[in-house]
N, C-alpha and C positions, 0 to 999 in steps of 0.2 A: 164272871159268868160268860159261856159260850154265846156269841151271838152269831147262830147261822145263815143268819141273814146276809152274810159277808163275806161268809166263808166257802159258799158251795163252790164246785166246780162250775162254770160256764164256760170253756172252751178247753180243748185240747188240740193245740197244733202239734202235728211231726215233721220235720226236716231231717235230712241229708247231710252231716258234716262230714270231716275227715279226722284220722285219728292218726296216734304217734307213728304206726307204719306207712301212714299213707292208703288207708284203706275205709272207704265209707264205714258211717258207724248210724246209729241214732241219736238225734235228741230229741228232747220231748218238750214242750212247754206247757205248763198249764195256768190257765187264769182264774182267779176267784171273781165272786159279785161285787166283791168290795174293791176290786181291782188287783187285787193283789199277784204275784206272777213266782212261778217255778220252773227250776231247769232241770233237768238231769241227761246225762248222757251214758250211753251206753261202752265199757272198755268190752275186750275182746282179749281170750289165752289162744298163744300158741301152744303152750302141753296144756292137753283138757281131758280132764278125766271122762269117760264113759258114759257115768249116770250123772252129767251135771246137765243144768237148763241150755237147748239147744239155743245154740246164736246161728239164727234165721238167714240164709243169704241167697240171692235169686240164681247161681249158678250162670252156665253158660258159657261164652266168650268175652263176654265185655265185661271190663276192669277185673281181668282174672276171677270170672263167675264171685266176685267179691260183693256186688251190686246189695241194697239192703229195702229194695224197692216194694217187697213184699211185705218186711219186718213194717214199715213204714205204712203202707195198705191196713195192715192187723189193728195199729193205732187209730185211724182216720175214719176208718169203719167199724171198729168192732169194739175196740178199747172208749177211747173217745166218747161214741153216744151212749155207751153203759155207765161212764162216769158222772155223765151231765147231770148236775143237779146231788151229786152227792157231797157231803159234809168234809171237808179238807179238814178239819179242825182233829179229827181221829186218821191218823193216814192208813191203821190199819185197817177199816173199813175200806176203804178204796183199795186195798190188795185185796180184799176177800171176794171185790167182785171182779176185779183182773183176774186171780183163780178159779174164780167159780166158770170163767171161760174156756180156760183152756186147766182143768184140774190135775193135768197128769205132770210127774215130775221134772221131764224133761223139757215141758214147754213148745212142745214140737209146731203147734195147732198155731198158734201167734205168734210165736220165737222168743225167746227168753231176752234179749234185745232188746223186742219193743215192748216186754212186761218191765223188766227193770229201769229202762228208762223213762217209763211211766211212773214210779213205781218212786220211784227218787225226786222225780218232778213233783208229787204230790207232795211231798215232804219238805221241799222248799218250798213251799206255796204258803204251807201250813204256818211252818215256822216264820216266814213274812207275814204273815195274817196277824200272828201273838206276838208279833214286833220281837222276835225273842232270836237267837242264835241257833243255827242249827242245832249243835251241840247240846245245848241250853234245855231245846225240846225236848231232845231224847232222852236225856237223863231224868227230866219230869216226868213225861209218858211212861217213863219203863223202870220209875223209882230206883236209879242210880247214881253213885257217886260220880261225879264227871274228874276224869283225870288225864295228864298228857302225857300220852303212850311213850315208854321205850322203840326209837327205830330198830330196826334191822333191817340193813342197806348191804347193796350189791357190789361189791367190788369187781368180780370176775363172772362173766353172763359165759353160760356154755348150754349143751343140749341143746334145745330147739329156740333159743333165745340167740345162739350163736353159732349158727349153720354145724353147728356138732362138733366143734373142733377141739371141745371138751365132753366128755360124756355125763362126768356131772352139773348139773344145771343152774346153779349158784351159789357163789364162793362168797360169803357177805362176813360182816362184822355188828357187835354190837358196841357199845359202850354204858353198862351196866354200872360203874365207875362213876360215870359223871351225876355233877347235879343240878344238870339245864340242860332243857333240849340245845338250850344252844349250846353249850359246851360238847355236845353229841356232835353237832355240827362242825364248830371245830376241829375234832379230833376224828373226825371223818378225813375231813378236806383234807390233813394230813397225809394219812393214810394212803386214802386215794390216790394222792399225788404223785406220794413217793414208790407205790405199783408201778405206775405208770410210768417214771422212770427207770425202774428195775428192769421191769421188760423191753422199755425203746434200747436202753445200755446191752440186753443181751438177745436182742433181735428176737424178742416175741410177741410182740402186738402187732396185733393184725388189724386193728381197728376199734370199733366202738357198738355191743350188741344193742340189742332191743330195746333193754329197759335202761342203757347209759353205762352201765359197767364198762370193763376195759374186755375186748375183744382177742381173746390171747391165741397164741400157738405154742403150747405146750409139747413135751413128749410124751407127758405122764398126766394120769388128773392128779396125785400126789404131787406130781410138778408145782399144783397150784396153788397147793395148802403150804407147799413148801415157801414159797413165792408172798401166797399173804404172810405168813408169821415174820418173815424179812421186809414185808413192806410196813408191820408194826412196828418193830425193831426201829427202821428208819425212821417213824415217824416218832422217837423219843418215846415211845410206850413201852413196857414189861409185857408181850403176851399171856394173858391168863389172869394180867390183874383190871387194871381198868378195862381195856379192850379183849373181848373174847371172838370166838369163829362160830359161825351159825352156818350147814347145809343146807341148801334144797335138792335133793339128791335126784328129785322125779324119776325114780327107779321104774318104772310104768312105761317110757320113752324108750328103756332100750330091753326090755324086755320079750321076750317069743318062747313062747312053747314052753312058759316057766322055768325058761334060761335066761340069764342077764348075761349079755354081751356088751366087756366096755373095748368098743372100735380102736380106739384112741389106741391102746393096750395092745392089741388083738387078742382078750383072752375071757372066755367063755365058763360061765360060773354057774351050779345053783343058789339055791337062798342059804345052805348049811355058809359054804363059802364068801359069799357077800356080806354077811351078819359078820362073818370072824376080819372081812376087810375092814369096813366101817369102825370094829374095836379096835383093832390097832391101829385108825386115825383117832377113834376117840382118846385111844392111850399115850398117844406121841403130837398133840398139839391139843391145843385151849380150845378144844368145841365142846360148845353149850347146847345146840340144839341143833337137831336134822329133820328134816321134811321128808316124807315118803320115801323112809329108807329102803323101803321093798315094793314088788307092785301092786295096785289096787285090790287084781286078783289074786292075793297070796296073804289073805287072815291067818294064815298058822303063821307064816313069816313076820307078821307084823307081831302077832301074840307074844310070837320067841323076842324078836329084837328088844320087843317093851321088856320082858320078863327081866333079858339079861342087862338091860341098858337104861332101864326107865328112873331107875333109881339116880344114875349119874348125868342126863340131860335128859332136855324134854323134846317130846316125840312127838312130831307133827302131820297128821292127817288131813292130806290135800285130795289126788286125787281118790283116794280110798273113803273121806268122808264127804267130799261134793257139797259143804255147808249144808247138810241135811239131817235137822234135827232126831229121824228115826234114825240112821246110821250111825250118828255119836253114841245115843243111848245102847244098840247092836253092839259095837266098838268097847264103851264100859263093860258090859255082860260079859266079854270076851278078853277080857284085859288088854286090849289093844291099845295103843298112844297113850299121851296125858296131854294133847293138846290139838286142837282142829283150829286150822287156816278158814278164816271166815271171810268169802268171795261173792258179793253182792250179787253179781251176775250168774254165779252157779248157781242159785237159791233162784234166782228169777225176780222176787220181790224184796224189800225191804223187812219187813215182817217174816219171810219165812228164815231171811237171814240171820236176825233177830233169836229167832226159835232155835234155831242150832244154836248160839253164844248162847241161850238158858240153858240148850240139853248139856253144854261143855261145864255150865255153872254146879247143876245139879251132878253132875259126874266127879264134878272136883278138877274139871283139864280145865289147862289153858287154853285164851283166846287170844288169834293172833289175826287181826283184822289184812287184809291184803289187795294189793289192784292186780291190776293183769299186765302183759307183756306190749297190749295195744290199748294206749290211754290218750285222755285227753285233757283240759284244763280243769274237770270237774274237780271237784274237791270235798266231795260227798263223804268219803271216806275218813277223811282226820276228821270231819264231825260225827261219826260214830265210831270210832274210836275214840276220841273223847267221851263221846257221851256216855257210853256203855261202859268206861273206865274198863276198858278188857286188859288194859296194860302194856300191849306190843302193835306195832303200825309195818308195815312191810311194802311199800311202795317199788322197791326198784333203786338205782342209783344212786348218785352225787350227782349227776349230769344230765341233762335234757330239760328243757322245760315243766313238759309234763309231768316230770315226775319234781320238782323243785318246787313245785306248784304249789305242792300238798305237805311237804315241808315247810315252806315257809307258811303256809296256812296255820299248821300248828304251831309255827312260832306268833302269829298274831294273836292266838287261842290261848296261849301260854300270859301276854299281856293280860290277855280279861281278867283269866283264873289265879295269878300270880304263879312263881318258880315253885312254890315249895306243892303245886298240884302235881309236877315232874316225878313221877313212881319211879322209875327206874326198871318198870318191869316187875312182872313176880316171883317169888323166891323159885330158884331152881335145884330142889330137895339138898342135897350136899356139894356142891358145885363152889365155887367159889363165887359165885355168883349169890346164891340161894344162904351163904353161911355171911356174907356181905349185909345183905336184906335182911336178916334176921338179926344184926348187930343194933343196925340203923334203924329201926325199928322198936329194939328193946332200949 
């Protein structure tokens, strides 16, 4: 039985940290009566789609107009005393009045910043209150099966993750094959490893991007597809059977005037052209899944790609869906994707994040829970992905802390629940992925 008596909110402080680039961010902490305490922090994207929740920042000259002294203000004043005294034990309740402040989608009024890391903070509070596991909560509250997400990890950062020196934005891998996240992990590390010697052996690494990938200097973006399938190979794997290639194309980045320019290349495309490139990657190497094969602004591009492509991997709506459960349902009416990237901070709240994974449920798409480019040790993320058993987690690398963070978080996740809660991911229609799952299964 609920006892509110212990659960309400009585403080909300906001603080100043710093985040994986170096860049202030928020966090938030909130106290219950019964003492009890929640953290949540705010990450931050370098590619940001349009209509997603504004991240709040004071502009200016100091610390590259990066400062978050306002975001912070919105908490302390505005967020904070509407909280006081309300019930942590429903965290949706406490989003509906962080919304009812600032209702508009983008979050402009407060900044999406210091909504979501309010917004996460109440949610760990909660879950310390019911003595219960992040995870634990969520699948109570939202009557679902809790399971440990398939990764899809970065090998090669390019776009706006790596000053551009690739035009596609990440070069990742799955391991659908395996059956432990930690055997995922393994055969990562592999992987990884042996990129990274591929390229120091032929003088293309340039370094190390944003989210931990290898930082390449390619001639070609094909260079890099070409590049992972040989750093599979090295790593003792068949391409196409355990280990497969997953894009994030962020097509959005280099587009203008409903032309895709990839630099790298020098050569200049519309969406008929782009759609017929992207197939002939899907036809000549083991990719499973792409993210915003085309730009946000180009629904007929997206409609065509899914048409011709959706049958044979699953189609990922980042910046075109903004975790915004009206857009998913827009996106089903229009045959668009079969899958929406679910971004805590683009949604601004927990709950309204939440509401896009049900519109992708009701729709029949997958969900692929994800952090941003600028992270921090929170780890808010592998427990709703767990919880919500969406199936797929997308953090970013092998490498950095921050992003290790939330890996090994789910391998401690995995002890609770035991190995055999490891989905591998959902079936991906005819795929050797999707005809895998469907064995294992029957």
């Amino acid at each position: 039985m609920r006892n509110s008596s212990v659960t309400k909110i009585e403080a909300v402080e906001a603080r100043r940290i710093w985040d994986s680039r170096g860049r202030p961010t928020v966090e938030v902490e909130v106290r219950l009566t019964g003492g009890h305490r929640g953290r949540g922090i705010a990450p931050a994207g370098a590619s940001r789609g349009s209509r997603e929740a504004w991240d709040l920042r004071d502009g200016g000259p100091a610390l590259r107009g990066m400062d978050v002294q306002m975001a912070l203000a919105a908490v302390r004043d505005r967020i904070g005393p509407a909280l006081i005294g309300i019930d942590a034990s429903d965290p949706r309740a406490a989003d509906s009045v962080i919304t009812s402040l600032d209702p508009s989608l983008l979050k402009k009024d407060l900044g999406g910043n210091a909504t979501v890391a309010t917004s996460m903070a109440v949610l760990h509070a909660a879950a310390a209150a019911a003595r219960k596991p992040l995870w634990r909560l969520v699948a109570d509250q939202h009557d679902r099966r809790p399971a440990i997400p398939l990764p899809e990890i970065q090998i090669f950062g390019g776009g706006a993750h790596a000053g551009r020196r690739v035009d596609i934005q990440d070069f990742m891998i799955m391991v659908p094959g395996a059956d432990s996240f930690d055997e995922v992990m393994e055969v990562t590390s592999e992987v990884y490893f042996a990129a990274g010697d591929i390229m120091k052996q032929r003088g293309k690494l340039a370094g190390v991007a944003d989210e931990g990938g290898w930082w390449p200097s390619f001639d070609s973006n094909e260079e890099a597809l070409e590049t992972l399938t040989l750093a599979i190979e090295k790593a003792s794997e068949k391409p196409g059977e355990r280990v497969v290639i997953s894009l994030d194309v962020a097509a959005s980045e280099f587009c203008r005037n409903g032309r895709y320019r990839l630099a790298l290349e020098d050569r200049d495309m519309d969406t008929a052209t782009l759609i017929d490139l992207l197939g002939r990657w899907i036809d000549s190497y083991p990719i499973v899944s792409i993210e915003d094969p085309v730009s946000e602004n180009d629904p007929d591009g997206m409609v065509e790609f899914t048409r011709r492509f959706g049958g044979r991997v699953q189609i990922i709506g980042d910046d075109y869906l903004v975790t915004n459960a009206a857009l998913v349902d827009q996106a089903a009416d229009i045959g668009a994707c079969n899958a929406v990237l679910i971004k805590v901070n683009q949604a601004g709240t927990v709950s309204e994040a939440i509401a896009a994974n049900e519109a992708a449920d009701r729709a029949g798409y997958r969900s692929v829970i994800s952090a941003r480019s600028g992270e921090t040790e929170d780890v808010t993320i592998s427990h709703l992905a767990t919880g919500l058993g969406t199936g797929q987690l997308k953090v970013g690398s092998f490498t950095r802390s921050e992003r290790m963070a939330k890996w090994n978080e789910c391998l401690r996740i995995q002890d609770e629940l035991g190995v055999n809660s490891f989905v591998g991911g959902a079936p991906l229609t005819d795929t050797w992925w999707g005809k895998k799952e469907r064995e294992r299964r029957t």
